[in-house]
MARLUM-113611 format. One record per residue: residue number from 1; residue in one letter; x, y, z of N, C-alpha, C in turn. Coordinates in Angstrom, 2 decimals. Each point is the difference from the previous one (the first is absolute). Example, Ala and Ser with C-alpha at 12.3 -4.5 7.8 and 13.67 -1.06 7.14 Angstrom:
+-----+------+---------+---------+---------+---------+---------+---------+---------+---------+---------+
: seq : type :      nx :      ny :      nz :     cax :     cay :     caz :      cx :      cy :      cz :
+-----+------+---------+---------+---------+---------+---------+---------+---------+---------+---------+
:   1 :    A :   13.19 :   -5.69 :    7.80 :   -0.89 :    1.19 :    0.00 :    0.90 :    1.20 :    0.00 :
:   2 :    S :   -0.35 :    1.05 :   -0.72 :    0.82 :    1.19 :    0.06 :   -0.77 :    1.09 :    0.73 :
+-----+------+---------+---------+---------+---------+---------+---------+---------+---------+---------+
This chain:
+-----+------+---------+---------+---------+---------+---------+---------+---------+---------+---------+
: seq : type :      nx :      ny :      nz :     cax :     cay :     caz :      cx :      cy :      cz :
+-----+------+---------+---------+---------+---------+---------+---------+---------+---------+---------+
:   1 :    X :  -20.82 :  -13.49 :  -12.84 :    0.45 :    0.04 :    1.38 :    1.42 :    0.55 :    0.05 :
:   2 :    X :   -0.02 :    0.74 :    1.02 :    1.77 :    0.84 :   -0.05 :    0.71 :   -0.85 :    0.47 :
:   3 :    X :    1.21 :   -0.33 :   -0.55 :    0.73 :   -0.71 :    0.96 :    0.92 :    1.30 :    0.85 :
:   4 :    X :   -0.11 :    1.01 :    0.10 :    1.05 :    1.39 :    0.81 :   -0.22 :   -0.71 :    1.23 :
:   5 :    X :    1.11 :    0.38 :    1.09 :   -0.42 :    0.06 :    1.25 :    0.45 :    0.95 :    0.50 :
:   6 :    X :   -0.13 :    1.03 :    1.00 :    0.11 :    0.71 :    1.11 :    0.74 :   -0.48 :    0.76 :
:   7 :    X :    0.75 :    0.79 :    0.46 :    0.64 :   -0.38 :    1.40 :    0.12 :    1.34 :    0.72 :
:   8 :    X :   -0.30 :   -0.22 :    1.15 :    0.04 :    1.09 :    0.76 :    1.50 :    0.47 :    0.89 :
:   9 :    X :    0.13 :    0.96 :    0.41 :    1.12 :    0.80 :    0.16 :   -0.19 :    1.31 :    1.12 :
:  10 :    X :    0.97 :   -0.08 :    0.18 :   -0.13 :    0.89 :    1.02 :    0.97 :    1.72 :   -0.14 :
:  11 :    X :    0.20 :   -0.37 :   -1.72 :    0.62 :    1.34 :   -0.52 :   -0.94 :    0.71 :   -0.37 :
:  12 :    X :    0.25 :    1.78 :    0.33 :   -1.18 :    1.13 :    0.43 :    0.72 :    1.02 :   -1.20 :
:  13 :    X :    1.22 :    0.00 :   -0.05 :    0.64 :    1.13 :   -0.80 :    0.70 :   -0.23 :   -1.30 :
:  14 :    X :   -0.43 :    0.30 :   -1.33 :    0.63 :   -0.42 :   -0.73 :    1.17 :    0.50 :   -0.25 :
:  15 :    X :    0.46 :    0.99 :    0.05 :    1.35 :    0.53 :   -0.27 :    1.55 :   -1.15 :    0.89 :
:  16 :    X :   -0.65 :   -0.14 :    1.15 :    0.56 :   -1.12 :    1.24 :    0.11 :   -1.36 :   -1.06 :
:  17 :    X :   -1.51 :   -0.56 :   -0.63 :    0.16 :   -1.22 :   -0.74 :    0.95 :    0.32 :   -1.05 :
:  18 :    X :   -0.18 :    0.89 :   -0.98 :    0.66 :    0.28 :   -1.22 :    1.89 :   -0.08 :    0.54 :
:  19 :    X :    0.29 :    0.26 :    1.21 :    1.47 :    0.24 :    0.39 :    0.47 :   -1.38 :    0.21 :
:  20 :    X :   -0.84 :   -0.23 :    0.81 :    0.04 :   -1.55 :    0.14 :    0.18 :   -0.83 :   -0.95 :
:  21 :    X :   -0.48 :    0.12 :   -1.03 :   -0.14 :   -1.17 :   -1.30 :    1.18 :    0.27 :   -0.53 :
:  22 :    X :    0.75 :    1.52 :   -0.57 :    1.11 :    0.30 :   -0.62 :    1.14 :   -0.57 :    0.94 :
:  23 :    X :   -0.17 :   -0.07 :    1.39 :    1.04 :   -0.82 :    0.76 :    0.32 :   -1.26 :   -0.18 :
:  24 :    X :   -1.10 :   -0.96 :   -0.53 :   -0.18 :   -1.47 :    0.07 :    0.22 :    0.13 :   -1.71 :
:  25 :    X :    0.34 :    0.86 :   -1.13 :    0.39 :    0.12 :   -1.17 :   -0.98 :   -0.52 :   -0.87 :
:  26 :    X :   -1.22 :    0.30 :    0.13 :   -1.27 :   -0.23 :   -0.10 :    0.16 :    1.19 :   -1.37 :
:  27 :    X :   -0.63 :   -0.45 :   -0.81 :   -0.13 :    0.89 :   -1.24 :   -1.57 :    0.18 :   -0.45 :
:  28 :    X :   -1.06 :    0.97 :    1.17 :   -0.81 :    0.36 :   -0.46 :   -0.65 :    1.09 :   -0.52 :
:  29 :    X :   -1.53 :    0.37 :   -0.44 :   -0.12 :    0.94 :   -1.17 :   -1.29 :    0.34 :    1.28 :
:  30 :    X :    0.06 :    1.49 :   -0.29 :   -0.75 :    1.25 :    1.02 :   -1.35 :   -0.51 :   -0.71 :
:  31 :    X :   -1.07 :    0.33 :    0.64 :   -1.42 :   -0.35 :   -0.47 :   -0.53 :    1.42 :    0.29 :
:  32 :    X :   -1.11 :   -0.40 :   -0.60 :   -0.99 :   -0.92 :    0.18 :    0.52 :   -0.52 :   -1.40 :
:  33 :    X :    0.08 :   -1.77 :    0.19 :   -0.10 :   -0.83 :   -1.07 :   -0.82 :   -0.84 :    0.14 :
:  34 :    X :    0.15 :   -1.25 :   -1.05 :   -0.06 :   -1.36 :   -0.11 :    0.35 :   -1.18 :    0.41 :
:  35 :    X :   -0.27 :   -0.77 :    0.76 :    0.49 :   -1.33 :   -0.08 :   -0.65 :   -1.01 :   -0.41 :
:  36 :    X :    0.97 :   -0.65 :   -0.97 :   -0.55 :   -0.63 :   -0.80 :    0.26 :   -1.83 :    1.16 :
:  37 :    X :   -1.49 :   -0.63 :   -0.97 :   -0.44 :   -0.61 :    0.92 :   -0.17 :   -1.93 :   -1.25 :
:  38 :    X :   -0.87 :   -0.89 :    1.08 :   -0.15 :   -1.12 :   -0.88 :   -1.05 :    0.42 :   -1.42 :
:  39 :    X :    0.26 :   -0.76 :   -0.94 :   -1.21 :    0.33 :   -1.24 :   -0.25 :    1.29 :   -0.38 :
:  40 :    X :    1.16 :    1.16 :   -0.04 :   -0.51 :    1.62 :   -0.28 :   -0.54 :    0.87 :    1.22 :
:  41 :    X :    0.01 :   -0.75 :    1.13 :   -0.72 :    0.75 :    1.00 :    0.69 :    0.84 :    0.72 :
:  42 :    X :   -0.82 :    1.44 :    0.42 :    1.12 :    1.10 :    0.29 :   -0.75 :    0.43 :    1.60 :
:  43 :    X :    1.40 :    0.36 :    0.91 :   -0.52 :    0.85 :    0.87 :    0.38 :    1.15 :   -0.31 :
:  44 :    X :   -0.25 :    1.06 :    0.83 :    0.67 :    1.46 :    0.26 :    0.74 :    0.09 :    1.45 :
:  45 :    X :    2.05 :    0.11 :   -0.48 :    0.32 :    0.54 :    1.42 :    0.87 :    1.66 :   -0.11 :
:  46 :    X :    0.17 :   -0.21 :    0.63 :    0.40 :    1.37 :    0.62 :    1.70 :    0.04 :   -0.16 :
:  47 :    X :    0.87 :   -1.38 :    0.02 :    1.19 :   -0.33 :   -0.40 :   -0.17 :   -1.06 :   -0.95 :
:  48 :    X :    0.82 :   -0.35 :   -1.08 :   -0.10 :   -1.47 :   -0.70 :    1.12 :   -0.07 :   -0.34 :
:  49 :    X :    0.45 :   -1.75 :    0.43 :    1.22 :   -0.28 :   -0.45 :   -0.40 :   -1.30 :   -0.99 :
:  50 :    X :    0.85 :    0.06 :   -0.44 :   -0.06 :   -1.06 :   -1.64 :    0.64 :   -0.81 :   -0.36 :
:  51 :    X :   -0.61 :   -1.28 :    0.38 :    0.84 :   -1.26 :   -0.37 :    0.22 :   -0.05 :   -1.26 :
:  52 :    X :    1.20 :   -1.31 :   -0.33 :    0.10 :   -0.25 :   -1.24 :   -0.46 :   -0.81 :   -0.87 :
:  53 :    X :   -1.24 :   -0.51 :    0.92 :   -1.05 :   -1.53 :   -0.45 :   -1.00 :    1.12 :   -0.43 :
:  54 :    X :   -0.34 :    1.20 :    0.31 :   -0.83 :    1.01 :   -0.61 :   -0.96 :   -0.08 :    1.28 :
:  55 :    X :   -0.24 :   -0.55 :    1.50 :   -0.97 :    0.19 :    0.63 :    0.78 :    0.98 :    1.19 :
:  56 :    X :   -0.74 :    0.71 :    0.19 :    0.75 :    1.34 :    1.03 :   -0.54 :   -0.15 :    1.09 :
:  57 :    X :    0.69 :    0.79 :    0.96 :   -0.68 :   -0.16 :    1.51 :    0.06 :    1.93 :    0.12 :
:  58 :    X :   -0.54 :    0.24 :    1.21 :    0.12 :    1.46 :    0.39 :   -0.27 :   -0.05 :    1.08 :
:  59 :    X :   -0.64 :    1.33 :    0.58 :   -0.30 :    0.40 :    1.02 :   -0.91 :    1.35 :   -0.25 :
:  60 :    X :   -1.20 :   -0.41 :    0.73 :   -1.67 :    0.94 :    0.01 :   -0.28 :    0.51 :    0.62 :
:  61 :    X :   -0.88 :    0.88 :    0.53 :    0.23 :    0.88 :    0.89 :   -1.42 :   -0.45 :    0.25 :
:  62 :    X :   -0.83 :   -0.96 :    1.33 :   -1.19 :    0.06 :    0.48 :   -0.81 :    0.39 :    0.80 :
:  63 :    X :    0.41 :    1.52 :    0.35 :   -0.67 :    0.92 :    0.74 :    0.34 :   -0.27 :    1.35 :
:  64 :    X :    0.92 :   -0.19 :    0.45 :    1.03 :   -0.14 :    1.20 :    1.20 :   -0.91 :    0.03 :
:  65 :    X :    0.68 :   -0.20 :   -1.01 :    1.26 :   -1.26 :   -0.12 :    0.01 :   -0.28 :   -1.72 :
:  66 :    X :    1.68 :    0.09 :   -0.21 :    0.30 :   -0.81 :   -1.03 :   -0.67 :   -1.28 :   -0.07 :
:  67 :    X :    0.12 :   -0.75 :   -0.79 :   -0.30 :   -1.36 :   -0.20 :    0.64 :   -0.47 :   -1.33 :
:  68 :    X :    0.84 :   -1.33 :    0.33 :    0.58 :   -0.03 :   -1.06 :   -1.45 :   -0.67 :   -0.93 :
:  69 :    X :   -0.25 :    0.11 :   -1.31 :   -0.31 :   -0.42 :   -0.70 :    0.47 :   -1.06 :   -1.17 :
:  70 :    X :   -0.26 :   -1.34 :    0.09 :    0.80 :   -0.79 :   -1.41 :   -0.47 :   -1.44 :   -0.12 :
:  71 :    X :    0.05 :   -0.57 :   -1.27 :   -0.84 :   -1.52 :   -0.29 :    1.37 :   -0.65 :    0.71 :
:  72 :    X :    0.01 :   -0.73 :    1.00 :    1.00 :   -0.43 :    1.08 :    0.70 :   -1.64 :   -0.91 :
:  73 :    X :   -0.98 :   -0.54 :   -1.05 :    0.47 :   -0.70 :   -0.80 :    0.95 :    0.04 :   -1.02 :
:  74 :    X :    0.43 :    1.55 :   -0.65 :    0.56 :    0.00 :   -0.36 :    1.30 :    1.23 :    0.74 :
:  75 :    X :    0.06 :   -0.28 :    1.20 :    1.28 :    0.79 :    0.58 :    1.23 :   -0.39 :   -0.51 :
:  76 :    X :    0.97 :    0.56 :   -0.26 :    0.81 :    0.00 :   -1.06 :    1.57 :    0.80 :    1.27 :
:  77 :    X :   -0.25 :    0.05 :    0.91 :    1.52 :    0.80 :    0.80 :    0.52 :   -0.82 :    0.51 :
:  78 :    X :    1.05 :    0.26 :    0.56 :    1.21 :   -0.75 :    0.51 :   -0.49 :   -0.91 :    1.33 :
:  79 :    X :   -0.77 :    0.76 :    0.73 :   -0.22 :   -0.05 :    1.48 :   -1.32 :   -0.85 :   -0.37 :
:  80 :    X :   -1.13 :   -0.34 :    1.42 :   -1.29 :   -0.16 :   -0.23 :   -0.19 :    0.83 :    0.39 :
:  81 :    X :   -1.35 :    0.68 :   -0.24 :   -1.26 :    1.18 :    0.25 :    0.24 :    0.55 :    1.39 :
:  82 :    X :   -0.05 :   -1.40 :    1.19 :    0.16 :    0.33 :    1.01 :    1.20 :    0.80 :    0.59 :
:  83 :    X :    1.31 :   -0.50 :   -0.82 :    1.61 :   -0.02 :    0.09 :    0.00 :    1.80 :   -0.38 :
:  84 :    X :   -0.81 :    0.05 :   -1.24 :    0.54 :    1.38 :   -0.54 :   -1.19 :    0.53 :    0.87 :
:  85 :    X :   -0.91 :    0.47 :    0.58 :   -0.94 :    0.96 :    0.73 :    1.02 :   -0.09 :    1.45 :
:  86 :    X :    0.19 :   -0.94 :   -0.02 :    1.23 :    0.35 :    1.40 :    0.94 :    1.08 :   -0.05 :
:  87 :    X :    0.91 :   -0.32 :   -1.24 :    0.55 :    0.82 :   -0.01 :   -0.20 :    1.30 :   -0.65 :
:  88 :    X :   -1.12 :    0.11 :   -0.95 :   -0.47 :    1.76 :    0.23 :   -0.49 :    0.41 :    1.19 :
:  89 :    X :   -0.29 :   -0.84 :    0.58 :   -0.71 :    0.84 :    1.41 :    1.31 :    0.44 :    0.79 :
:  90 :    X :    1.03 :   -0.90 :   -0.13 :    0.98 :    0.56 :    1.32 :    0.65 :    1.05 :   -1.22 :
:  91 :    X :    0.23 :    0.26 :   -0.81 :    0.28 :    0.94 :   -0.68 :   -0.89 :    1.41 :   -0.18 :
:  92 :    X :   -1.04 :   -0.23 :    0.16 :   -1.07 :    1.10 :    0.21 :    0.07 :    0.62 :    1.09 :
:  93 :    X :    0.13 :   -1.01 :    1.40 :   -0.33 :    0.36 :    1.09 :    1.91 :    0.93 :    0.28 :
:  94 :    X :    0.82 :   -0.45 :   -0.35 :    1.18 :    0.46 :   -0.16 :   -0.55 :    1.62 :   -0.66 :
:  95 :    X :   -0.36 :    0.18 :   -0.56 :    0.08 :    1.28 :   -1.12 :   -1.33 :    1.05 :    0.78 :
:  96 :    X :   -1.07 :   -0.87 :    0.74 :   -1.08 :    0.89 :    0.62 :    0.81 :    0.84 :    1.23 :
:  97 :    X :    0.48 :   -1.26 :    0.71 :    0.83 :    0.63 :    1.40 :    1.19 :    0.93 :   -0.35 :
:  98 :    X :    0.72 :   -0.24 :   -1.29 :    0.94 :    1.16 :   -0.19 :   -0.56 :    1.82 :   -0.45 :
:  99 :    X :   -1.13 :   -0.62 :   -0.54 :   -0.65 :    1.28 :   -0.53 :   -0.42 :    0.72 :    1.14 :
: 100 :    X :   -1.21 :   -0.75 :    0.91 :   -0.78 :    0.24 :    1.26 :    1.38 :    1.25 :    1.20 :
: 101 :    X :    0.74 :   -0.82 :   -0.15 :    1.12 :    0.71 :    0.74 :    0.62 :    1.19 :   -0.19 :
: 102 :    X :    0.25 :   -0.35 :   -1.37 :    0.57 :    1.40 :   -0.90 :   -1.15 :    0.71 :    0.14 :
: 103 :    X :   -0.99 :    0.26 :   -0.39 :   -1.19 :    0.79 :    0.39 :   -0.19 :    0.57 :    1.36 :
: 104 :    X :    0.41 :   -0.76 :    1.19 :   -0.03 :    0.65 :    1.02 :    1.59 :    0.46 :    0.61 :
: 105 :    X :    1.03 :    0.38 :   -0.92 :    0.83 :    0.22 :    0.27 :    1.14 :   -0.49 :    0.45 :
: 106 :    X :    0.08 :   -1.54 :    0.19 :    1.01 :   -1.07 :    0.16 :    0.97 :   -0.09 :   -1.12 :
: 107 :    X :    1.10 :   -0.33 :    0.08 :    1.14 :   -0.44 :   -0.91 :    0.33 :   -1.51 :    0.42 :
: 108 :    X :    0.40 :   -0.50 :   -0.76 :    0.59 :   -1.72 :    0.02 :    0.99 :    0.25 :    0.28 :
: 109 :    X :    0.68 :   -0.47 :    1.30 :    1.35 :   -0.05 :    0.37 :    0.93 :   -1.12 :   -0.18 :
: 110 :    X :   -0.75 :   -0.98 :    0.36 :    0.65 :   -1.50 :   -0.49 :   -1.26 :   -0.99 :   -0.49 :
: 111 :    X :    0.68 :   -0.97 :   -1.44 :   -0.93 :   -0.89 :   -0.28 :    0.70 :   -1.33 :    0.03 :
: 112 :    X :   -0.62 :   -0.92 :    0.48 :    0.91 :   -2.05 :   -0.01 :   -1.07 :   -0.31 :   -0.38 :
: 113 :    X :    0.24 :   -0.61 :   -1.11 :   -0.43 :   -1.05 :   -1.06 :    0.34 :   -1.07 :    1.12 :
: 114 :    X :   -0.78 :   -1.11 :    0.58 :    0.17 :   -1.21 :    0.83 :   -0.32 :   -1.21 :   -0.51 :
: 115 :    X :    1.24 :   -0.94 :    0.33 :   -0.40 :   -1.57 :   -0.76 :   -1.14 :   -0.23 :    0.24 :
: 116 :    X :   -1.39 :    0.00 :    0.52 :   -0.95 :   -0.74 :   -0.56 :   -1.11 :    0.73 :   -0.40 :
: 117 :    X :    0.73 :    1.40 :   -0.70 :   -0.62 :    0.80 :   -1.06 :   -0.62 :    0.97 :    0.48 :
: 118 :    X :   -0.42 :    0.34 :    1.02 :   -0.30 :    0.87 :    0.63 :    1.29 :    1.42 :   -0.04 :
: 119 :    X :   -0.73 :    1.73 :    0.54 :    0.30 :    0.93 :   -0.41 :   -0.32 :    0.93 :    1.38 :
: 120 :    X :    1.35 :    0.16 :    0.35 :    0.34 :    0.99 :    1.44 :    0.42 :    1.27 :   -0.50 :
: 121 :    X :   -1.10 :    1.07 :    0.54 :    0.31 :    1.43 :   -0.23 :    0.05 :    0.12 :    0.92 :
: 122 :    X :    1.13 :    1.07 :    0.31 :   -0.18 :    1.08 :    1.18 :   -0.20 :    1.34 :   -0.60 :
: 123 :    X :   -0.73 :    0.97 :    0.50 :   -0.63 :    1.37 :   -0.42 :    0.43 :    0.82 :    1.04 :
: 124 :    X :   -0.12 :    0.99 :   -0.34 :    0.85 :    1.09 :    1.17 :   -0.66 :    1.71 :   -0.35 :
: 125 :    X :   -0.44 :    0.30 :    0.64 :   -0.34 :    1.91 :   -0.68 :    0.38 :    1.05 :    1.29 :
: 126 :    X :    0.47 :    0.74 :   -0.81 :    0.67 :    0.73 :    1.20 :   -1.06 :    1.25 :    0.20 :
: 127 :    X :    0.22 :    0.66 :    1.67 :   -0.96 :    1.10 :    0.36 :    0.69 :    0.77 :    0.29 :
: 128 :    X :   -0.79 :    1.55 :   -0.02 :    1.05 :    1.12 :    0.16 :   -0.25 :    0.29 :    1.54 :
+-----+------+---------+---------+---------+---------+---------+---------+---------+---------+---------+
């Protein structure tokens, strides 16, 4: 019986997740890998990061959404599961809307970091 679990997500772009994780100083390895699991048991993700108890968590790609993938018994980070998907998501969602913009020709004019963690852009593109 696997002990892995799934968690679902609402991250679409990996390049967005991958920016995200190097923000939160996340030290993971490009896949397709391994995560290693209870008793030898392996999934396949698409990112894997690597605890130091030897059980890894990642993130899979299930045909519309990341999902983090990991045996939730042996989570091993600073935060809980819930604590850290929080904050890749507002870090993702930070990095989709900067991209999304830049793509349609916006520049970041001003950014406030706000006490209860939240992230105020203003965008601006000029017309001829």
């Amino acid at each position: 019986m696997s002990h892995f679990s799934n968690i679902k997500t609402k991250i679409r772009n990996l390049d967005s997740l991958k920016s995200a994780l190097n923000d939160l100083g996340v030290d993971w390895k490009n896949g397709p890998g391994i995560v290693r699991g209870y008793k030898g048991q392996t999934n396949k993700a698409d990112v894997v990061v690597e605890q130091a108890n030897n059980y890894d968590f990642g993130f899979s790609w299930n045909g519309g959404e990341y999902e983090l993938v990991a045996d939730l018994q042996y989570w091993q980070q600073p935060l809980t599961v819930e604590g850290f998907l929080r904050q890749v998501t507002q870090r993702y969602a930070y990095h989709t809307v900067v991209n999304e913009t830049a793509n349609q020709g916006f520049n970041i004019t001003e950014q406030q970091n706000k006490e209860d963690g939240s992230i105020r852009l203003v965008v601006q593109r000029w017309s001829a």
